[in-house]
C-alpha positions in Angstrom: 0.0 0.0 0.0 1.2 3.4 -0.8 2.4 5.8 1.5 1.2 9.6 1.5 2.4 12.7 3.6 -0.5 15.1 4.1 -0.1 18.4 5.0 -3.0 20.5 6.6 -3.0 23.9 7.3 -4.4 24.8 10.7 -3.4 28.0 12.2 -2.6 27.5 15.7 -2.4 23.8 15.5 0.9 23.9 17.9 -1.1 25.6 21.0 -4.1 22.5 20.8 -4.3 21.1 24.0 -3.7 17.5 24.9 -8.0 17.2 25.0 -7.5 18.7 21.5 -5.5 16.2 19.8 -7.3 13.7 21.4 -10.6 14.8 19.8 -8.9 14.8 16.7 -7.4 11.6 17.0 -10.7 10.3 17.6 -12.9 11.6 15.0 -9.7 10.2 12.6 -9.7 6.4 13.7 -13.9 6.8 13.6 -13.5 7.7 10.1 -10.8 5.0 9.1 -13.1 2.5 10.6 -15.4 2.8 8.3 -13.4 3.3 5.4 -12.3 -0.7 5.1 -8.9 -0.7 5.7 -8.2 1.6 2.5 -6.7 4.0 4.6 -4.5 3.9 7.9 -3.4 6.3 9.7 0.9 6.1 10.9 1.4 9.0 12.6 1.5 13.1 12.6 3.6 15.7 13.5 1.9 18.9 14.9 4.2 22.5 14.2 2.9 25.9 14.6 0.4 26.3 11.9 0.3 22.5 10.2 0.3 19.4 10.9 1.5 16.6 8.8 0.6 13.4 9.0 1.3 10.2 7.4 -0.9 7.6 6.1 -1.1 4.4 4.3 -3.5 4.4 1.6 -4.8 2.5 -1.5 -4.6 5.8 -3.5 -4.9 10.1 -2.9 -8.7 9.7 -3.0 -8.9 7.7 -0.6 -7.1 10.3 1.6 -8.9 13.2 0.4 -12.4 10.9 1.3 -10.8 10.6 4.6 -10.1 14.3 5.2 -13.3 15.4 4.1 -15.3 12.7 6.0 -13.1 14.0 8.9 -13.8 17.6 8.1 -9.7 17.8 8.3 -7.7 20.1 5.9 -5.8 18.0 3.3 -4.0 21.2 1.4 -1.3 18.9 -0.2 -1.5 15.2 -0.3 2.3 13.7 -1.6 3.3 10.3 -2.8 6.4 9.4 -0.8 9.0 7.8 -3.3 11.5 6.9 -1.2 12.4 7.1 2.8 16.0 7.2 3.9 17.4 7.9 7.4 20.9 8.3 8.8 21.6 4.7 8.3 20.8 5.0 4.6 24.6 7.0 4.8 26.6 4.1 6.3 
């Protein structure tokens, strides 16, 4: 399955609270329940004004039907092509 890094846009996502970005969490896995496995959810990162989180998925759509089910911001959804880390330099 294809792996995607979706960035959304959310002004002031790095001051949500810890109930926050549990409400968020929430109304994510509720969504992916029902979407049959054609999306899963890795992990995020939250920064000052985005967050970007990264997702397994059968294609972009299915993302995008995520998002919008989700009534999350998906302003660039990205194909990741490769993934190295520092033992990809030894």
């Amino acid at each position: 399955m294809p792996k995607y890094v979706i960035e959304r846009e959310l002004p002031g996502a790095g001051q949500l609270s810890a109930d926050e970005l549990h409400a968020i969490s929430v109304k994510s896995n509720e969504v992916l329940a029902g979407m049959d496995g054609r999306a899963k959810w890795q992990q995020s990162y939250v920064t000052d004004d985005k967050i970007y989180c990264v997702y397994f998925a059968d294609n972009p759509q299915a993302v995008l039907e995520h998002a919008a089910a989700g009534g999350f911001p998906a302003n660039k959804v990205s194909l990741v092509a490769s993934v190295i880390d520092p033992g990809s330099g030894e």
